[in-house]
N, C-alpha and C positions, 0 to 999 in steps of 0.2 A: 721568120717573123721577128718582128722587134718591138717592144716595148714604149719606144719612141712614137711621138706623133706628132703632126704639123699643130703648131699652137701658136703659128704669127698672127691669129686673128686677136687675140689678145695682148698683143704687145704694140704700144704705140710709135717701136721702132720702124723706118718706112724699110723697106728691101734696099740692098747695096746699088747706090748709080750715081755716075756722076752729076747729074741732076739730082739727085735725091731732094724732098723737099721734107723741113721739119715739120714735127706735128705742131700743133695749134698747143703753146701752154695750157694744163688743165686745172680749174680752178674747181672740177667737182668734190665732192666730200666722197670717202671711200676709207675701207679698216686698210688700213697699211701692212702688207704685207713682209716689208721690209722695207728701214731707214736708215741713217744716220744721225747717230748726237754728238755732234763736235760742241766743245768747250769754249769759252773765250773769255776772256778779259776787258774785252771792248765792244759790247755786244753793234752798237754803231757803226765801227769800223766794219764788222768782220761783215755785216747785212749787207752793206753799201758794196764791199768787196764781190759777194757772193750776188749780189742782185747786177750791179753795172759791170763786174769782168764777166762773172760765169752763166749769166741769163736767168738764175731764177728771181723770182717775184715773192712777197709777205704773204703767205695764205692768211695767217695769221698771228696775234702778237699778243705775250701778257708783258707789258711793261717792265722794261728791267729783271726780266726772268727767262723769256725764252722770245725767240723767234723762229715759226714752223715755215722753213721756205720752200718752196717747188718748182720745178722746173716741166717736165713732161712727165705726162700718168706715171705712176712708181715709182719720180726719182725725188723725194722727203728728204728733208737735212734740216734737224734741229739745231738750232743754234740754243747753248742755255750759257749763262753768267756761271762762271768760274773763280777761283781768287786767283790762280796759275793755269798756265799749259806749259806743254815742253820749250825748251828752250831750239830745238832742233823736230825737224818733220821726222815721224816715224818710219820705219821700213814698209810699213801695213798701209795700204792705197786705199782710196774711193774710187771707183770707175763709174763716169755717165756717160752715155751714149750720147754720139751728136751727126750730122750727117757732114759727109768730107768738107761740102763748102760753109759748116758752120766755122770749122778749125781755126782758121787764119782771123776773121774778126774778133771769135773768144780769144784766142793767144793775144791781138791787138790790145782788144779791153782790157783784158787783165796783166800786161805789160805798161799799161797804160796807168794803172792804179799803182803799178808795185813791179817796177822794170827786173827787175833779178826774180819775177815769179814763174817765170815758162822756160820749162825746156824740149825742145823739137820743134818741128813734127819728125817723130821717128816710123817707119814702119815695121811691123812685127810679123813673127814667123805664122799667126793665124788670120794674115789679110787685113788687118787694121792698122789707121793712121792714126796714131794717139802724139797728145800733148802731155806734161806735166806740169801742172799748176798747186806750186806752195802756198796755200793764203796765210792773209795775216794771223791767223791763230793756229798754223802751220801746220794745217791738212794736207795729206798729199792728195792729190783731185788726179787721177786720171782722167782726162777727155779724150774719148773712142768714138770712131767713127768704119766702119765696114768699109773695104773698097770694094768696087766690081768683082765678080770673080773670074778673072782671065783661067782657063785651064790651061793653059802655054805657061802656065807661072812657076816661081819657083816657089810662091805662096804656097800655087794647088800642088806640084808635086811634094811639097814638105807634107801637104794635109794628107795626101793619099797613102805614104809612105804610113802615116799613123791610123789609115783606115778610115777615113773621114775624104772618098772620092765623089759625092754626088753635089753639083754647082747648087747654089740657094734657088729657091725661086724669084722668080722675075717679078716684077710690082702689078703686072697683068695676068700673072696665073691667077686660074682661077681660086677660089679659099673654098677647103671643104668643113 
């Protein structure tokens, strides 16, 4: 018996495919279970940044004090007015999920605002295709996205080797 349980009916992430389709941005009101408050300097820049590279929207805004933006259910990122930030992105990342074929238009956009802001798409030893996105008030933004889970992989045998052998479910299973 284990402790664990299926709990994807609660997360707006869709199941890994290469069709995957994202969810619909969420504009409802809900206690935040976890966010981000990045700093800035330029609260203009960094909105426009975060809204036309990375896809999130204004939920809402106190003038010249903060910007609450959002992206899909759970992913909150305040932006607040700062007098400084680092001069250099930190070791410590932001990770949002996105599904594979958002990758390459997010990496676009936000090369497009700030050409030296992406690096990859790299793939990782837990089946995901992530980007690295520096913004202008020099957040590191990890963008994840799940690939398929092939069992022939050398994804799935790294996972198995650590105990972690059963494939996700498929977008058609049933939810209990």
């Amino acid at each position: 018996m284990t402790d664990m349980y299926d709990a994807f009916d609660i997360s707006p992430v869709p199941a890994p495919a290469p069709d995957a389709v994202a969810p619909e941005l969420y504009r409802g009101i809900y206690g935040m279970p976890a966010f981000v408050t990045i700093p800035t300097t330029d609260l203009a820049t960094s909105t426009d940044f975060w809204v036309r590279g990375l896809g999130f929207f204004e939920l809402f805004v106190i003038p010249g004090t903060l910007v609450h933006l959002r992206r899909w259910a759970f992913q909150d990122v305040l932006l607040v007015t700062a007098d400084t930030v680092p001069d250099a992105a930190p070791a410590a990342s932001f990770s949002i999920a996105a599904v594979l074929g958002q990758l390459p238009e997010i990496a676009d956009a936000c090369r497009a605002l700030a050409p030296e802001a992406v690096t990859g798409p790299r793939d990782t030893a837990w089946n995901t295709r992530d980007i690295e996105v520096i913004t202008p008030e020099r957040a590191r933004i990890v963008v994840t996205a799940a690939k398929p889970y092939d069992p022939g992989s050398d994804a799935a045998r790294a996972l198995a080797d650590i105990g972690i052998g059963t494939a996700p479910r498929k977008a058609d299973d049933d939810r209990r």
